[in-house]
C-alpha positions in Angstrom: 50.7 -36.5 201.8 49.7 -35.5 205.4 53.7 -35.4 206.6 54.7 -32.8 203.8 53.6 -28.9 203.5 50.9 -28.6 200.7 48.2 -26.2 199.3 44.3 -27.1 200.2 41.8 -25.5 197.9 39.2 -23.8 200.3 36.2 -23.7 198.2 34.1 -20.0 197.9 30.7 -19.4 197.2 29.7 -16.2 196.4 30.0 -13.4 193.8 31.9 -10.1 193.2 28.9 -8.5 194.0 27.7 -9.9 197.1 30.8 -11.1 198.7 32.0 -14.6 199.4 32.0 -16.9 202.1 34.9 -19.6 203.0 34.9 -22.7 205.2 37.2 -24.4 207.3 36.2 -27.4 208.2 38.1 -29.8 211.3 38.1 -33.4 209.3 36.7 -32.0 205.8 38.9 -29.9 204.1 41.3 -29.2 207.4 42.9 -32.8 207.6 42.8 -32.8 211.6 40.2 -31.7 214.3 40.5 -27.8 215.0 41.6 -27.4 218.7 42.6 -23.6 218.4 42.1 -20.7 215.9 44.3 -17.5 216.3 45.4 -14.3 213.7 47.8 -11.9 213.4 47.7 -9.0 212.1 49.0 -5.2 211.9 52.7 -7.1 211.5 55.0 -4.4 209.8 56.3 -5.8 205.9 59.8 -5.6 206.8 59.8 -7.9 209.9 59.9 -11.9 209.6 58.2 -13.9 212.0 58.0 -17.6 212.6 61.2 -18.9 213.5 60.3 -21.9 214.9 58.9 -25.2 214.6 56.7 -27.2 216.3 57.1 -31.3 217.8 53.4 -32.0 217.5 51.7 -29.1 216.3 49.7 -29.3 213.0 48.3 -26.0 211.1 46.0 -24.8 208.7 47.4 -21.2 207.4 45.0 -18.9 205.7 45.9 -15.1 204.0 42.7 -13.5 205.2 43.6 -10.7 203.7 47.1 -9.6 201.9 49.9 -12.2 200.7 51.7 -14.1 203.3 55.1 -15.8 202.2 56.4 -19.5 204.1 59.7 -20.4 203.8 59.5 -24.2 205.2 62.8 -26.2 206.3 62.5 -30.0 206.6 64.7 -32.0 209.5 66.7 -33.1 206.3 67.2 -29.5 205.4 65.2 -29.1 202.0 63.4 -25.8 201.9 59.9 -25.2 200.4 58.6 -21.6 200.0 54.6 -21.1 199.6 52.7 -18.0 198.8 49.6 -17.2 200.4 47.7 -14.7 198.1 44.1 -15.6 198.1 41.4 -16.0 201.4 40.4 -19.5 199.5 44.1 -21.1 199.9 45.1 -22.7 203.1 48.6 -23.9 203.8 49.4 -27.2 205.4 51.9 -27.5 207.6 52.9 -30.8 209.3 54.7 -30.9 212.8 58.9 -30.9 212.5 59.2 -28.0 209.9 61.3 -24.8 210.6 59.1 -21.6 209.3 59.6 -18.2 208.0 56.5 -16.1 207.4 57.2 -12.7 205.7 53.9 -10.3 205.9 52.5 -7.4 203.0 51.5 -4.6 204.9 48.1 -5.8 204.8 48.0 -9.0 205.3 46.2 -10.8 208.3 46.8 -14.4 208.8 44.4 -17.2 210.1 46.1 -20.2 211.9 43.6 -23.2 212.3 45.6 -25.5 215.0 45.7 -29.1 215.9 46.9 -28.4 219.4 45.8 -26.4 222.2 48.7 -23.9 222.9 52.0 -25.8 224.7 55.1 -23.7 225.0 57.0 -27.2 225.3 55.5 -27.9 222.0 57.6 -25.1 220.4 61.3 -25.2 218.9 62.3 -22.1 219.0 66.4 -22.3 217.9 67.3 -23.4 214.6 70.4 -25.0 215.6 68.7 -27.5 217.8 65.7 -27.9 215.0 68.5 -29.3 213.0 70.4 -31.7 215.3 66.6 -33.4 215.6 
């Protein structure tokens, strides 16, 4: 399952009246070793980001806050779209898949990396993503 885009569970403890708490974990519940964490946030609802894929790159993506929408393209061409709604839902996403990542005006997202940061790691024009 680790070379297709699925959901993981992130499990919360907590209440409604204390708060919650979430955990990552690099080899528990994140299925590789955590080299890098980053966010974004403040991104306007109307623009798409993404656009890209990676070569090696593996993530973790978590809606910290506000609903994130993937749209994930294989090498083969089949899309998958995932919604991120919920702090407690991570999004697997294996190297060699195309994404577009639509933001609520809310919504901060959590990337949990395999990879220390490597521009040459990037695809960054559909056209050649799909000749791969």
């Amino acid at each position: 399952m680790k070379n297709n885009p699925y959901l993981i569970n992130l499990s919360s403890i907590g209440s409604s009246s204390l708060g919650y708490i979430t955990v990552a974990e690099g080899m528990e519940n994140i299925p590789f070793e955590i080299k890098r964490v980053y966010w974004t946030y403040f991104t306007p609802n109307d623009v798409e980001r993404g656009n890209h894929a990676h070569k090696k790159l593996e993530q973790v993506i978590v809606a910290v806050s506000g609903v994130i929408k993937f749209s994930l393209e294989d090498i083969k061409g089949n899309m998958i779209e995932f919604v991120l709604d919920s702090p407690s839902k991570g999004l697997y996403i294996p190297s060699m898949y195309w994404r577009t990542i639509k933001f609520s005006h809310n919504a901060v997202l959590l990337c949990l990396a395999s990879q220390h940061y490597d521009e040459n790691d990037y695809i960054r024009s559909l056209n050649l993503f799909r000749k791969k």
